[in-house]
MARZAZA-534826 format. One line per field, with one value per atom (N, C-alpha, C): residue number from 1; residue in three letters; chain; y, z negated, x. Coordinates in steps of 0.05 Angstrom, whole numbers, plus 5000, padded with zeros to 4 digits. Layout:
N
nr	NUM,... $
rest	ALA,... $
kette	A,... $
c2	Y,... $
c3	Z,... $
c1	X,... $
//
This chain:
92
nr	1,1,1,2,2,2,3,3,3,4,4,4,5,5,5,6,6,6,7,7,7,8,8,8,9,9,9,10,10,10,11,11,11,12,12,12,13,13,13,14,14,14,15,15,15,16,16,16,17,17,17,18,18,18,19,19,19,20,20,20,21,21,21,22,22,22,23,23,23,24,24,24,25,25,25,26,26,26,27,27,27,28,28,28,29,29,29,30,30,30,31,31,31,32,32,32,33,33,33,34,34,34,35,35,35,36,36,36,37,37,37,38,38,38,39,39,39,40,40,40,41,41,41,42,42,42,43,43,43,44,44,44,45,45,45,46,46,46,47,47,47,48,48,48,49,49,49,50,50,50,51,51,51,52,52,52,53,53,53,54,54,54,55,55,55,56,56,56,57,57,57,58,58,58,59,59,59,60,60,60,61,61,61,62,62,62,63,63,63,64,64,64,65,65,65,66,66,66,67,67,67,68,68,68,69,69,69,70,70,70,71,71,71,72,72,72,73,73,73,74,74,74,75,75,75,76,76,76,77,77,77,78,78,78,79,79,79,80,80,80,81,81,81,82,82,82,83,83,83,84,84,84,85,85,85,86,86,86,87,87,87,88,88,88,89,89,89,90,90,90,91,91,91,92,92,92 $
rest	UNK,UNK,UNK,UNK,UNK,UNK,UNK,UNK,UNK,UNK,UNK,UNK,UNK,UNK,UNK,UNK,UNK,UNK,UNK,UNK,UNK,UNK,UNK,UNK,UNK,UNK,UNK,UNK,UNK,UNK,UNK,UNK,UNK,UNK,UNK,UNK,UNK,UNK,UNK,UNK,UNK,UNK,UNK,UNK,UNK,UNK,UNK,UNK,UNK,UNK,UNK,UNK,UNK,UNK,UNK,UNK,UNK,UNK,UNK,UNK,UNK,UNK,UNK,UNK,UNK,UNK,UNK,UNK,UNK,UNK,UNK,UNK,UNK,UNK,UNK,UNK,UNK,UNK,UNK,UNK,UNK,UNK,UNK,UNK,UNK,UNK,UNK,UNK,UNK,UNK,UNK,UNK,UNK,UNK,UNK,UNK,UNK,UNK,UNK,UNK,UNK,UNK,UNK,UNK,UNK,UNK,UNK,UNK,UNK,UNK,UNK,UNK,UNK,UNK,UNK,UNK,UNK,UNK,UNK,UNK,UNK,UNK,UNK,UNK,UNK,UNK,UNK,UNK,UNK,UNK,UNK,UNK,UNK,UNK,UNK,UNK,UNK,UNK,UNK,UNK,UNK,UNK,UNK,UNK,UNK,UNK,UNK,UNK,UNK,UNK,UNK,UNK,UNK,UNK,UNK,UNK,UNK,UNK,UNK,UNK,UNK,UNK,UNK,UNK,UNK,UNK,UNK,UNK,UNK,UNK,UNK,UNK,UNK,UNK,UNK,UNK,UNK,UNK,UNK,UNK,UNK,UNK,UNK,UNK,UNK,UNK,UNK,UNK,UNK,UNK,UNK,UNK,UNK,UNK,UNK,UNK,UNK,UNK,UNK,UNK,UNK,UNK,UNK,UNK,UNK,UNK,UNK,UNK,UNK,UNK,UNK,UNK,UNK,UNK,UNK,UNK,UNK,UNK,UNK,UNK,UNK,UNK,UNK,UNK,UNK,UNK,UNK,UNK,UNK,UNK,UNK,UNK,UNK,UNK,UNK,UNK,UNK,UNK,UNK,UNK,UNK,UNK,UNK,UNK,UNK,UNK,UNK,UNK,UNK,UNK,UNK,UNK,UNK,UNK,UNK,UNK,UNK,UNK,UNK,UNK,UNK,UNK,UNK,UNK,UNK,UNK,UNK,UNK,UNK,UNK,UNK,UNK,UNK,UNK,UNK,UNK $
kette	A,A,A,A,A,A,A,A,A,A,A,A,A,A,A,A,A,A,A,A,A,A,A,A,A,A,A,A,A,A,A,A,A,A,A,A,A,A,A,A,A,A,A,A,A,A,A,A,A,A,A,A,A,A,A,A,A,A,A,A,A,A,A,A,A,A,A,A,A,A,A,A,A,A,A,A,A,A,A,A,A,A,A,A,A,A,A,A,A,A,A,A,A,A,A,A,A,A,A,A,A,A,A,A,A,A,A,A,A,A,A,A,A,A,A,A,A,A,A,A,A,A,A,A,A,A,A,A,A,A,A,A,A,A,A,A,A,A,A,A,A,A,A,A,A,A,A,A,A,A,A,A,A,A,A,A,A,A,A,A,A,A,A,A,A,A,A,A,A,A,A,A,A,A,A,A,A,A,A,A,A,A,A,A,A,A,A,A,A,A,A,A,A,A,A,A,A,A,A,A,A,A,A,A,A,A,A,A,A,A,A,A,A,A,A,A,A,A,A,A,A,A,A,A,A,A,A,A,A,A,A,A,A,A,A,A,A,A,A,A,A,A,A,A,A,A,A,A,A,A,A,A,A,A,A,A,A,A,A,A,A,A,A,A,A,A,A,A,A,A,A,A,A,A,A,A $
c2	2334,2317,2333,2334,2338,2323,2333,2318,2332,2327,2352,2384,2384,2421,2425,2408,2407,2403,2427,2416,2401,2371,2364,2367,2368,2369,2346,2337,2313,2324,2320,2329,2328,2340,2325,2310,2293,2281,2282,2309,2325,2337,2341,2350,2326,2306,2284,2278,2274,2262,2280,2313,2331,2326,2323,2323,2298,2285,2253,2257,2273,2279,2295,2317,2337,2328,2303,2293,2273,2260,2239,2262,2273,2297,2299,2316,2333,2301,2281,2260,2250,2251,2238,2248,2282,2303,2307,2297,2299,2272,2241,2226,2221,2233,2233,2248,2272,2287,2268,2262,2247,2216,2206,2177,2191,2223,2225,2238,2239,2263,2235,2213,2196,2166,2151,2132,2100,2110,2092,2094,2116,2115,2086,2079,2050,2067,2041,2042,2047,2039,2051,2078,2086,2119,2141,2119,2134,2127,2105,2108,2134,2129,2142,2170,2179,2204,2212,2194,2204,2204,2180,2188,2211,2228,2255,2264,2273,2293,2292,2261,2261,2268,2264,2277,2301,2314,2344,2359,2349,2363,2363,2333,2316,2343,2340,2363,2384,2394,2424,2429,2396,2394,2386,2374,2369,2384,2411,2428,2434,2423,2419,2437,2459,2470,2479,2469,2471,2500,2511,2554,2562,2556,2564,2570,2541,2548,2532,2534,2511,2485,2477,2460,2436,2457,2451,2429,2452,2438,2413,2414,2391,2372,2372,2351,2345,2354,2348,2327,2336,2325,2307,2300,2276,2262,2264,2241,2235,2251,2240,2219,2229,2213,2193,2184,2160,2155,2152,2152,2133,2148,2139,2113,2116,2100,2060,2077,2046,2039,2050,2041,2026,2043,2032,1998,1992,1970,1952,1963,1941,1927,1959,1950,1943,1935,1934,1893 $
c3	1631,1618,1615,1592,1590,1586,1591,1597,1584,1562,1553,1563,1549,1553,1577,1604,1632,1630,1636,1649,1676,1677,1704,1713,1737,1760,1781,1779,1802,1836,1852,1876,1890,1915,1935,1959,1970,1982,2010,2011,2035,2032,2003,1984,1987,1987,1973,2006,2026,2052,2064,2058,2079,2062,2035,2019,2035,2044,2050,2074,2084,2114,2125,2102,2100,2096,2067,2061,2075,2088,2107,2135,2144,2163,2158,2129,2111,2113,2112,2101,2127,2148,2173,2182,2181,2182,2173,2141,2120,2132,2131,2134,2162,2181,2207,2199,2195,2186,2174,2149,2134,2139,2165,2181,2199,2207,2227,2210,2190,2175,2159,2144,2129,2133,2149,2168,2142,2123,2101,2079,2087,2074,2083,2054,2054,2053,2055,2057,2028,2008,1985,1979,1982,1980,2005,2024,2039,2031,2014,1995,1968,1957,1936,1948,1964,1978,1980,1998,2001,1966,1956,1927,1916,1912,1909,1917,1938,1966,1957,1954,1957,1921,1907,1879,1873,1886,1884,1899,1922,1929,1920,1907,1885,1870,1851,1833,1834,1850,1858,1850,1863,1877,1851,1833,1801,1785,1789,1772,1750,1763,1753,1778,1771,1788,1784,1795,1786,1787,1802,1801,1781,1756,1741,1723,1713,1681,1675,1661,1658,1647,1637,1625,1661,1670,1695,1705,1711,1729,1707,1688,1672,1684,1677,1677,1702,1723,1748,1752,1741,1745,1731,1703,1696,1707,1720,1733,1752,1770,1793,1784,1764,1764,1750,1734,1733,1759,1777,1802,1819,1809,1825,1821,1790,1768,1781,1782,1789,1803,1823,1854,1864,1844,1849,1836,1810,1804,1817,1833,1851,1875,1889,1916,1917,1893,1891,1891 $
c1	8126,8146,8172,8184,8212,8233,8260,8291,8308,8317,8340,8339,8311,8297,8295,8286,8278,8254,8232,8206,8207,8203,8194,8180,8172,8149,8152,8128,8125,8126,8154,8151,8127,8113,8094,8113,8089,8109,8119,8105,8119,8152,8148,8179,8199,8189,8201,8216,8194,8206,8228,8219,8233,8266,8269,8287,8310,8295,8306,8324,8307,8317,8334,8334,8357,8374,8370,8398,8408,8393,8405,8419,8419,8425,8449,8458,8473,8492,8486,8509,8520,8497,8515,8536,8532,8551,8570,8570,8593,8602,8600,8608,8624,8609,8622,8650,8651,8672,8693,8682,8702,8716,8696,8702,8726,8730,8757,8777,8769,8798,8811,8797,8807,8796,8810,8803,8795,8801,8814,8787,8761,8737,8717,8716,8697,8664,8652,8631,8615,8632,8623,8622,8642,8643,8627,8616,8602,8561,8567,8537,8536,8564,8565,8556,8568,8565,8531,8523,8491,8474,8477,8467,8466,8496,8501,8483,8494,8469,8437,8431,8404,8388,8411,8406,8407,8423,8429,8397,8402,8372,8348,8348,8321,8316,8336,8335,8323,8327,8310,8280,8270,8243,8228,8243,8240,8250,8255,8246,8283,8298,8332,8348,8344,8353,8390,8397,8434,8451,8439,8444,8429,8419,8392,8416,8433,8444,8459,8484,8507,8494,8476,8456,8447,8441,8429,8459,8467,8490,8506,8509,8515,8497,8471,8455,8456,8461,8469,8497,8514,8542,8536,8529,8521,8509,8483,8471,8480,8500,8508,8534,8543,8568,8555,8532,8519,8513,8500,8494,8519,8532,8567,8572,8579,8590,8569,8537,8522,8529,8534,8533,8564,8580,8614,8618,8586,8584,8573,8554,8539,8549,8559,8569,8600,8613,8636,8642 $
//
């Protein structure tokens, strides 16, 4: 399947879990951090956050790799900031 000249690839779902776990890791970390430097972070921006994370790494495993090519990393920044954009509607 293609995405704006992206061959996808269907992760396995050994890809898919270890991805989850890194990113859940990677966010408790960032979030802990960012729960003592700025006392004033909601809970939205600490979803928005893991979405990021957990898209950014997605990517890889599907074949969007964001070091590849300004294309890449666009299509990255776009979907996250769609990503953002939903979630600032839902959980708002």
């Amino acid at each position: 399947m293609q995405i704006f000249g992206f061959t996808l690839k269907r992760p396995a779902y050994r890809e898919t879990t270890a991805t989850a776990v890194l990113a859940v890791g990677l966010w408790l970390t960032l979030a802990g951090f960012a729960a003592r430097t700025d006392p004033d972070i909601t809970r939205v921006d600490l979803a928005c956050m893991l979405a990021v994370i957990w898209m950014v790494l997605m990517g890889r495993h599907i074949g969007v790799d964001p070091g590849r090519s300004w294309r890449a990393l666009s299509f990255h920044v776009a979907t996250c900031a769609a990503a953002v954009g939903a979630l600032r509607l839902l959980l708002a």
